[in-house]
C-alpha positions as CSV (number, residue, x, y, z in Angstrom):
1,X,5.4,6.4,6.0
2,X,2.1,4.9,5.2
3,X,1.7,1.5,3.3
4,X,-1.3,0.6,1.9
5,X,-1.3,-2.4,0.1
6,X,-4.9,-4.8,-0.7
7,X,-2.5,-7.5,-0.2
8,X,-3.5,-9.7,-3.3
9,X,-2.3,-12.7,-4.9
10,X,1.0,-11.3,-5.1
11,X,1.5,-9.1,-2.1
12,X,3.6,-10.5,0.6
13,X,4.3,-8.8,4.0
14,X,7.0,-11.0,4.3
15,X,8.9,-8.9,1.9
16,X,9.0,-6.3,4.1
17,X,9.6,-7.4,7.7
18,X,12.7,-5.7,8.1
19,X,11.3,-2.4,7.8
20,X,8.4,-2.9,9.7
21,X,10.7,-4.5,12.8
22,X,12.7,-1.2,12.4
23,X,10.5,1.4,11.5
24,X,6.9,-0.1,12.9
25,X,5.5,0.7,15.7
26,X,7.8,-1.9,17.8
27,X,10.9,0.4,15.8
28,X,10.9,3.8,15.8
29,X,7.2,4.7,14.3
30,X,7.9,5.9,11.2
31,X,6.3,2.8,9.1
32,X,2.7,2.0,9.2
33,X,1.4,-0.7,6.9
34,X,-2.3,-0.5,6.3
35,X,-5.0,-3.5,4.3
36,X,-6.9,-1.8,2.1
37,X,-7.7,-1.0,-1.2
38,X,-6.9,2.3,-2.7
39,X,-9.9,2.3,-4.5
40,X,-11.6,3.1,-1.1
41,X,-12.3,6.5,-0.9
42,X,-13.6,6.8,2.5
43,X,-10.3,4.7,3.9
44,X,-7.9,7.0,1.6
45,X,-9.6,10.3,3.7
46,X,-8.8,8.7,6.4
47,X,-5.5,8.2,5.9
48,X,-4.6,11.4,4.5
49,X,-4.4,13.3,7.4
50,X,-2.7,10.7,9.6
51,X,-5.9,9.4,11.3
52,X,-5.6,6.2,13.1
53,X,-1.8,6.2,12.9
54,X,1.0,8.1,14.7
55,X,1.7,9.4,10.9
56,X,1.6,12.6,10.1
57,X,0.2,14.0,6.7
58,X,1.9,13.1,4.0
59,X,5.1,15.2,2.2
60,X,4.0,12.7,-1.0
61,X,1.9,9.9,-2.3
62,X,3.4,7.7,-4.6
63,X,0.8,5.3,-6.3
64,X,2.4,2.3,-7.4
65,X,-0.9,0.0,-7.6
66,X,-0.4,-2.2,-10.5
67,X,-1.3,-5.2,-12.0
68,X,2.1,-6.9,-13.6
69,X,0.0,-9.6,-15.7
70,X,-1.7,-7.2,-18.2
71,X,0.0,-8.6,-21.5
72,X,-2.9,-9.3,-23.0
73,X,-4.4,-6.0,-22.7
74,X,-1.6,-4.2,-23.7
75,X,-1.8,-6.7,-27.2
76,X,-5.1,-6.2,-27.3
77,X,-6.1,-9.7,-27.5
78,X,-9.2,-11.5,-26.4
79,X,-8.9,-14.6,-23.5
80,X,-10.4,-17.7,-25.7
């Protein structure tokens, strides 16, 4: 399993030490947390087919990139 994760104001690694301590690379491999935006198109073909991690290509992606402050937009109301 791949993690990538831009890490913004509301990321936290700490949220998920557990599974990187049992799953990392110091566990048994299968977890693989990666910085990066997945705007990045060169980074996301890099990841796709497991370069530059023991991981191997994917079975499924699952995009949960979201921004959970968006009440505004969803009102469709201007910032004063």
């Amino acid at each position: 399993m791949v993690n990538l994760d831009l890490l913004t104001y509301a990321g936290n690694l700490e949220s998920l030490q557990d599974v990187a301590q049992a799953h990392g690379p110091e566990g048994d491999g299968r977890y693989h947390f990666v910085c990066g935006d997945v705007r990045d198109l060169d980074l996301i073909m890099d990841l796709l087919p497991g370069e530059g991690t023991s991981a191997s290509v994917p079975d499924a992606i699952v995009h949960m990139a979201a921004e959970s402050h968006v009440d505004r937009s969803i009102m469709g109301q201007q910032r004063s």
